[in-house]
C-alpha positions in Angstrom: -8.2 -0.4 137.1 -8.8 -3.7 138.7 -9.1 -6.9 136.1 -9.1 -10.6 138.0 -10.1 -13.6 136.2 -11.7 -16.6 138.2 -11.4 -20.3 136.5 -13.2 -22.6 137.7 -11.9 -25.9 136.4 -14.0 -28.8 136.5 -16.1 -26.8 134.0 -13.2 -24.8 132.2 -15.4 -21.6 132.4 -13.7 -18.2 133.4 -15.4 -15.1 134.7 -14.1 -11.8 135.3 -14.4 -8.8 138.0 -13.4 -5.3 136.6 -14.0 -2.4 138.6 -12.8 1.4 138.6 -10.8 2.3 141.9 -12.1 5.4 142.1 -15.8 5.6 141.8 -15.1 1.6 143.4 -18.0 0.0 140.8 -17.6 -3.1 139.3 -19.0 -5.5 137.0 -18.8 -9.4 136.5 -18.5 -10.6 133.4 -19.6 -14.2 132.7 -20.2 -15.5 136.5 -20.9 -18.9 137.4 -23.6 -19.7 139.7 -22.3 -19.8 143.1 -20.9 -16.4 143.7 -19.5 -16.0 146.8 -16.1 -15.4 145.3 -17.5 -12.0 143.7 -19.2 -11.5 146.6 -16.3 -11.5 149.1 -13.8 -10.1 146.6 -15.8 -7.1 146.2 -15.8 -6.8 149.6 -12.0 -7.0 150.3 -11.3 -4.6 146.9 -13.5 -1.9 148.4 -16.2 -2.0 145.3 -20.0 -2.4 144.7 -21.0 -4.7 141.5 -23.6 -2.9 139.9 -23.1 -5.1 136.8 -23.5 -8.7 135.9 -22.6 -8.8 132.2 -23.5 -11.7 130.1 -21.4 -12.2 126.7 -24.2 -14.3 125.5 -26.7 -17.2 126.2 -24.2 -19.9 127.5 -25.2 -23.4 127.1 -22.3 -25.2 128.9 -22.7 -24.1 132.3 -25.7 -22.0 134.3 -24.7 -18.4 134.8 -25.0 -16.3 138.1 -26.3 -13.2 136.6 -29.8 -13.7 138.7 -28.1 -14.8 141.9 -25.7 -11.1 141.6 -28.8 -9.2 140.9 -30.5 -10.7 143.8 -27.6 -10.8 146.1 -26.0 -6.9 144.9 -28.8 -5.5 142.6 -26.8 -5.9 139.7 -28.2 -4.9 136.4 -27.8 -7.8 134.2 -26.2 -6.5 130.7 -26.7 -9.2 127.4 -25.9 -8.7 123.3 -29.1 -6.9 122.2 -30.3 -9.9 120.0 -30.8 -11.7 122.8 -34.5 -13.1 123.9 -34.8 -13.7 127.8 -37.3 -13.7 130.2 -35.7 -11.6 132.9 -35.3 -7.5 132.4 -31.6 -6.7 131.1 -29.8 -3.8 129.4 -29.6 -4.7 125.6 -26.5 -3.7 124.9 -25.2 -3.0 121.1 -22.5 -2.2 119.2 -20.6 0.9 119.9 -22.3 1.2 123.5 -19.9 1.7 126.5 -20.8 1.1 130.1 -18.9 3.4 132.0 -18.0 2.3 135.4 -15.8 5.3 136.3 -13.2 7.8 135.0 -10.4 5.4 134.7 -12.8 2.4 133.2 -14.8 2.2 130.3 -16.4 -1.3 128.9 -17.7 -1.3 125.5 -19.5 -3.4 123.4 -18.9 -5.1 120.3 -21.6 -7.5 119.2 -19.8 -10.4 117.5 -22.4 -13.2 116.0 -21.2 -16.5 115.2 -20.7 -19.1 118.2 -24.4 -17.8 119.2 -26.4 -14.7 117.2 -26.5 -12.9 119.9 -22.6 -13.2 121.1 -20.7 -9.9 121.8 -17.2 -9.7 123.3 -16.6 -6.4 126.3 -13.5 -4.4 125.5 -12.1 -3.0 128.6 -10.4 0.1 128.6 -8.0 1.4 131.5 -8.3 5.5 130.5 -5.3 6.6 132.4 -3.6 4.2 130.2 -5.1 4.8 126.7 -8.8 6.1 126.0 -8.4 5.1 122.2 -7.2 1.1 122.4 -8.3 -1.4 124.7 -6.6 -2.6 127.8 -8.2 -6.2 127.2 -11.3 -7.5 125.8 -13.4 -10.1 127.2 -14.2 -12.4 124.1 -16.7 -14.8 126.0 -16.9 -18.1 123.2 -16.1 -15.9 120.1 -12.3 -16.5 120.5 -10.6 -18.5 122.3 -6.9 -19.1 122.6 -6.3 -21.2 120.3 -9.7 -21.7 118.2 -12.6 -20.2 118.2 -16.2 -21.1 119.7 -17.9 -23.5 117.8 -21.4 -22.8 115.6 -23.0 -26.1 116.1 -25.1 -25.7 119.1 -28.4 -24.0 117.8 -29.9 -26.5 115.6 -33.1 -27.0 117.4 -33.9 -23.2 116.8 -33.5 -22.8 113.3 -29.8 -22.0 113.2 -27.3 -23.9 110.8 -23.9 -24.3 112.5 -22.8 -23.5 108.4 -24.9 -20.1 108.6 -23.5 -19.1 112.5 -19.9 -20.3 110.7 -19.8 -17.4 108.2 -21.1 -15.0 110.9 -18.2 -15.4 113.2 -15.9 -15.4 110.0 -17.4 -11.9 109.2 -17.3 -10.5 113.3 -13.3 -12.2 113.7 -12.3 -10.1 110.8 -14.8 -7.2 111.4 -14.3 -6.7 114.8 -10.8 -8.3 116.2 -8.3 -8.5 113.7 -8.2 -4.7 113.6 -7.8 -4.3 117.3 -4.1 -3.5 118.5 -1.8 -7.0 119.2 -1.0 -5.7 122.7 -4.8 -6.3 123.9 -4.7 -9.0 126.1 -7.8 -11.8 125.4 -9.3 -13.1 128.1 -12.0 -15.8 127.0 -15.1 -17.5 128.8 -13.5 -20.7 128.3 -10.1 -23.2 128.4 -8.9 -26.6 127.7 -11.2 -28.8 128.5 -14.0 -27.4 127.3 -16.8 -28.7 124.9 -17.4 -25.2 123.1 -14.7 -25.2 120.9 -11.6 -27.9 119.7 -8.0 -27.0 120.3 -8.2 -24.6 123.0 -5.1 -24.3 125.1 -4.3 -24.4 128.3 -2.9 -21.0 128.6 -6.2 -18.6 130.0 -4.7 -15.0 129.0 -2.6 -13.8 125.9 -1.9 -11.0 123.8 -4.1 -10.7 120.7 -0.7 -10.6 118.4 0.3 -14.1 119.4 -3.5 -15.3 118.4 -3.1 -13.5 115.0 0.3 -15.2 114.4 -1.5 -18.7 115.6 -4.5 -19.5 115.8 -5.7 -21.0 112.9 -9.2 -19.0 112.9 -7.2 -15.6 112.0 -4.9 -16.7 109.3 -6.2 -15.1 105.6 -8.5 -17.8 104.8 -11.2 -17.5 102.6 -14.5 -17.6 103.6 -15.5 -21.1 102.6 -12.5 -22.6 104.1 -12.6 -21.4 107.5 -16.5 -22.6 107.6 -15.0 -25.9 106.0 -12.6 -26.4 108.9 -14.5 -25.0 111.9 -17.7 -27.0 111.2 -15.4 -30.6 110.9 -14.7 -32.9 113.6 -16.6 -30.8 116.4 -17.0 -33.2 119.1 -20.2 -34.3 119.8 -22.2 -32.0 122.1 -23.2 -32.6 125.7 -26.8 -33.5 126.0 -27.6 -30.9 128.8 -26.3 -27.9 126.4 -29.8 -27.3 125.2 -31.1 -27.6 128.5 -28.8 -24.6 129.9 -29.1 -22.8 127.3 -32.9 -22.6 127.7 -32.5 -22.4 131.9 -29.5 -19.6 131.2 -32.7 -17.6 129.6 -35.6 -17.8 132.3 -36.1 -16.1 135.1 -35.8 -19.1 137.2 -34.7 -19.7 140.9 -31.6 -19.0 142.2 -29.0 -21.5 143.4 -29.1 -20.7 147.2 -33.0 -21.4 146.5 -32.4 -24.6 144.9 -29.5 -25.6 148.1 -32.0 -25.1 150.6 -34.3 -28.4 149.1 -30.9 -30.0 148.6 -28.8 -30.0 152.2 -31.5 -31.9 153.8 -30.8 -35.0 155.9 -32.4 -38.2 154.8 -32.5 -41.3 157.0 -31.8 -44.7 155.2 -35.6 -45.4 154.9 -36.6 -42.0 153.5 -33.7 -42.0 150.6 -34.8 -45.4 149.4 -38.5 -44.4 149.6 -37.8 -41.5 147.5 -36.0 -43.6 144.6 -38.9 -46.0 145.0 -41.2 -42.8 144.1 -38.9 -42.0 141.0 -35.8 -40.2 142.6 -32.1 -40.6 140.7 -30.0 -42.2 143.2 -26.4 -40.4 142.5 -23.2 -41.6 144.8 -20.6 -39.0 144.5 -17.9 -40.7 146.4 -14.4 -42.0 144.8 -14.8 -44.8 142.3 -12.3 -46.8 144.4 -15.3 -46.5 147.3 -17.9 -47.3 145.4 -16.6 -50.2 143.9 -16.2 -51.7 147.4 -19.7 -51.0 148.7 -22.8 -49.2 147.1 -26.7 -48.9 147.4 -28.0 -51.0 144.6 -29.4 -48.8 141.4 -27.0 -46.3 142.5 -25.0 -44.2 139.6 -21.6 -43.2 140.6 -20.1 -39.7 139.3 -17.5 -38.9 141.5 -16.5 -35.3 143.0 -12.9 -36.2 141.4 -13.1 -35.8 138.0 -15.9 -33.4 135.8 -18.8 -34.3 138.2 -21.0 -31.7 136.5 -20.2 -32.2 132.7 -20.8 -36.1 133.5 -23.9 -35.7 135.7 -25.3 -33.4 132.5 -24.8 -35.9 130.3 -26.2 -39.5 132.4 -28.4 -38.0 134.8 -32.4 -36.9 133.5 -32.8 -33.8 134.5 -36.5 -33.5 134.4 -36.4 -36.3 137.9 -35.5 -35.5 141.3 -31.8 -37.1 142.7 -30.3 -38.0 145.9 -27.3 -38.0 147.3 -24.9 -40.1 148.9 -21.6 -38.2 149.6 -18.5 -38.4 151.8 -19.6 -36.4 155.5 -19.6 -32.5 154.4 -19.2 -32.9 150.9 -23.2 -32.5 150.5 -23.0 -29.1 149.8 -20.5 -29.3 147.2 -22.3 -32.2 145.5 -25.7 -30.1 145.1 -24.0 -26.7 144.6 -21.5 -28.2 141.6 -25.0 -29.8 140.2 -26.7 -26.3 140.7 -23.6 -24.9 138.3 -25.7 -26.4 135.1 -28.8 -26.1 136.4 -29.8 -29.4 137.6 -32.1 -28.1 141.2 -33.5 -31.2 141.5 -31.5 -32.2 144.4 -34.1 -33.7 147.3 -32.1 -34.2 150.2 -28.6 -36.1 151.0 -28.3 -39.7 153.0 -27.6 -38.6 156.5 -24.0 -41.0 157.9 -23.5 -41.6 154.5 -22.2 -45.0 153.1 -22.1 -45.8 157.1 -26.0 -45.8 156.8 -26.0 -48.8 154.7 -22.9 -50.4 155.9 -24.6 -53.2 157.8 -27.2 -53.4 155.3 -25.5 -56.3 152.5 -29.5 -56.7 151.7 -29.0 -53.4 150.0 -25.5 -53.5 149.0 -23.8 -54.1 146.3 -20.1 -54.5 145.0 -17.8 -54.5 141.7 -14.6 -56.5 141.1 -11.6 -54.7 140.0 -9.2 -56.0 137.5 -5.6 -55.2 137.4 -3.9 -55.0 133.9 -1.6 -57.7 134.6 -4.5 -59.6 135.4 -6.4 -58.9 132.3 -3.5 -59.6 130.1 -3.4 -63.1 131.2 -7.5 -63.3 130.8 -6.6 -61.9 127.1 -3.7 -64.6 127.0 -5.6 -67.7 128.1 -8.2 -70.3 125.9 -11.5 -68.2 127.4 -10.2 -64.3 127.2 -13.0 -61.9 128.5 -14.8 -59.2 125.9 -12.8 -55.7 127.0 -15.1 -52.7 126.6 -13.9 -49.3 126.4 -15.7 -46.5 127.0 -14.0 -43.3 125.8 -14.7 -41.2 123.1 -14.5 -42.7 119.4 -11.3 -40.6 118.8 -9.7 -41.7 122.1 -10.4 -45.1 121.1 -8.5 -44.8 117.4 -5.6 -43.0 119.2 -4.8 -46.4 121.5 -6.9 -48.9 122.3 -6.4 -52.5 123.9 -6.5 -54.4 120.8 -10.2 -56.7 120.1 -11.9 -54.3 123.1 -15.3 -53.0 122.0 -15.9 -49.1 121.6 -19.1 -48.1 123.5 -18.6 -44.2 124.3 -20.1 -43.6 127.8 -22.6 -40.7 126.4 -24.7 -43.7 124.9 -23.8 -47.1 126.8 -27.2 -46.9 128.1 -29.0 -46.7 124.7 -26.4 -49.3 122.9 -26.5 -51.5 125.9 -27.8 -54.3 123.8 -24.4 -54.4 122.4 -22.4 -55.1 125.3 -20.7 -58.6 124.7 -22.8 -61.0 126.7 -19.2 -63.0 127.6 -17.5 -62.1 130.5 -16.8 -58.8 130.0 -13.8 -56.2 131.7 -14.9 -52.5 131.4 -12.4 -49.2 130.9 -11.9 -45.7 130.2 -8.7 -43.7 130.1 -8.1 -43.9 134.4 -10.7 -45.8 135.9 -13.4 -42.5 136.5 -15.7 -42.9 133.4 -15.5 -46.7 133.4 -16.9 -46.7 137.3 -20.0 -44.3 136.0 -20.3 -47.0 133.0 -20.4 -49.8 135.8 -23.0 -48.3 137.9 -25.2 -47.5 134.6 -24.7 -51.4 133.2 -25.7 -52.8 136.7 -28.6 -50.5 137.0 -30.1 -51.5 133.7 -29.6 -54.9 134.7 -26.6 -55.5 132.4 -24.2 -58.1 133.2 -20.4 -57.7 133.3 -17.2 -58.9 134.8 -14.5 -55.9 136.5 -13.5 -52.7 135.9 -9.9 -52.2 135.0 -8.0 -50.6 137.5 -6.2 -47.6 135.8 -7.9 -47.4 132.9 -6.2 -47.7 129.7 -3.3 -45.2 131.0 -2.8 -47.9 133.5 -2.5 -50.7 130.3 -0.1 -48.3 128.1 1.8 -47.7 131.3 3.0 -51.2 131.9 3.9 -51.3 128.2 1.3 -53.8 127.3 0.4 -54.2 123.5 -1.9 -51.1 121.7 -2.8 -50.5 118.7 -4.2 -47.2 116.9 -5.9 -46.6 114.0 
């Protein structure tokens, strides 16, 4: 049996390959969009994917099940309460997909995280034909929590009625499997679908029964009580995948071919003139030193896609400036949740607009030694820290203001209209939350260089609570 997990990090998502050696068919579980990975792999391991396998309607990230079916043929495979637009397999409990002698994937439908989640158990026969090698639990259980039930509001579903669900399918359906299976979930730390995930990406189901808190003999009430508290607040773009993960829509290498295509200076600013998103992907420390005025800056160095997901509209079109031959990355880390609105690149990059100050714009940088004398003297500058409300309560610069950068835009009116110093945890968040003030005509100060990690550092004075 062959069983490889892929994890791509900026998104925390994991996908797997698992193929029979000898009837060489395989199936991917979970992929991400850009699948040249599979592709290749498949071709190195001797196999043919005949299966793109889905363990439910993802909403965090846009799944490659239609670019494997139009790249291999792949039959796409999805829990049977699931409602897409594209033909799949409904698959329900107690089915198998047999890929050969030696491998055997069945089905367990597990509802909870979504109603139509199930989790794959993968059987090496020459091993055992009776217990599972492994089992694929996609968001139904992670290591170390459990997928959260919050997500489906806007269709009718109550995150306390999904809560009681997955109670019922954890205790149904995995408790009573052996603790030498090894769980191999759709998602890590760092990841927005559940809250205390750890960093491992693979461990025996025994260890998760001993600790994770989702399998200890709670009642039902009290697990619903605890899973349903504190979730952190969802990503705006989740609905939106999870409604793009169900079409039938185009695939990424269709989407790439509108993206990679060379814009002179003149056409890019024409085309935000007509409406287009301008997005800078380069290193904050670049953009702070030079940038096209309106421009918003994610860049490629920290969650690029999680960020762009939550500032960027998806409904308008976006272009690009990015480092020479990063262009591709750019659109094709975009295209992994769905936003295809890419409309072309600007050709020289930032050396197009270099001797353009017309067009250009710049932000100061503030060191923390410097913004501890601001702080010290008779006129100190507002601070404004954009992290999340718990990151804020954990350590903050005392007196700074808490706007979280999901909704600096629509709060804007409350940034301090002093002077005013902008940071986030390292400098990444706060440069996005710069570019976003200046482009709705906001005025501030700097950006801290560093971030607040930079301030705790230097042993400066926090406080918590």
């Amino acid at each position: 049996m062959i069983l490889k997990q892929y994890f791509l990090g900026c998104l925390a998502h994991a996908s797997y390959l698992v193929a029979d050696e000898t009837t060489h068919v395989a199936a991917i579980v979970d992929p991400q969009r850009d699948t040249d990975q599979y592709i290749e792999d498949a071709r190195t391991l001797g196999v043919e994917i005949r299966w793109a396998l889905l363990t439910h309607v993802h909403a965090d990230f846009a799944a490659g099940h239609l670019e494997l079916r139009e790249r291999t043929g792949a039959q796409i495979g999805i829990g049977a309460r699931a409602r897409t637009a594209f033909p799949a397999r409904s698959l329900r409990d107690g089915e198998s997909i047999e890929l050969g002698p030696g491998v055997r994937i069945g089905v367990l439908e597990t509802p909870g995280h979504t109603p139509d989640s199930v989790c794959y158990s993968v059987y090496d026969v020459k091993t055992s034909s009776t217990e599972p090698h492994a089992i694929l639990t996609g968001d139904t259980l992670f290591l170390g929590d459990v997928g959260r039930p919050d997500l489906l509001a806007s269709v009718g579903e109550t995150a306390e009625g999904l809560a009681r669900r997955l109670y019922r399918s954890l205790r149904e359906k995995i408790l009573p499997l052996p603790d030498s299976v090894l769980v191999y979930p759709a998602h890590g730390a760092g990841s927005l679908c559940g809250k205390n995930m750890s960093k491992d990406t693979v461990g025996p189901l025994g260890a998760q029964k001993r600790f994770n808190w989702a399998l200890q003999p709670l009642s039902e009430d009290a697990f619903v009580a605890q899973l349903t508290a504190g979730q952190p607040e969802a990503p705006r773009y989740f609905g939106y995948d999870a409604r793009f993960n169900a079409a039938d829509h185009p695939t990424l290498e269709r989407a790439l071919e509108k993206a990679l295509v060379p814009l002179g200076l003149d056409a890019l600013l024409a085309r935000v003139r007509a409406g287009a998103q301008l997005l800078d992907v380069r290193d904050p420390d670049d953009f702070a030193r030079g940038h096209l005025a309106g421009a918003i800056s994610i860049g490629l160095g920290g969650k690029y896609a999680s960020w762009a997901g939550q500032v960027l509209d998806v409904e308008r079109p976006i272009v690009l400036v990015a480092p020479a031959g990063r262009e591709r990355e750019a659109a094709t880390r975009l295209g992994r949740i769905g936003f295809d609105r890419v409309e072309g690149f600007l050709e020289g990059g930032a050396g197009a607009f270099a001797a353009r100050p017309d067009l250009v714009r710049s932000f100061p940088r503030t060191s923390v030694e410097e913004l501890a004398a601001m702080l010290a003297s008779k006129a100190p500058p507002a601070v404004l820290d954009v992290r999340a409300e718990s990151e804020w309560h954990a350590g903050r610069i005392e007196g700074s203001v808490n706007l979280p950068l999901p909704h600096l835009v629509e709060r804007a009116r409350e940034v301090p209209k002093t002077p005013v110093v902008i940071h986030c945890q390292a400098g990444y968040r706060s440069m996005i939350a710069a570019s976003l003030l200046e482009r709705a005509g906001v005025p501030f100060t700097s950006d801290l260089t560093g971030g607040y990690a930079a301030w705790a550092n230097a042993n400066l004075a926090t406080v918590t609570g």
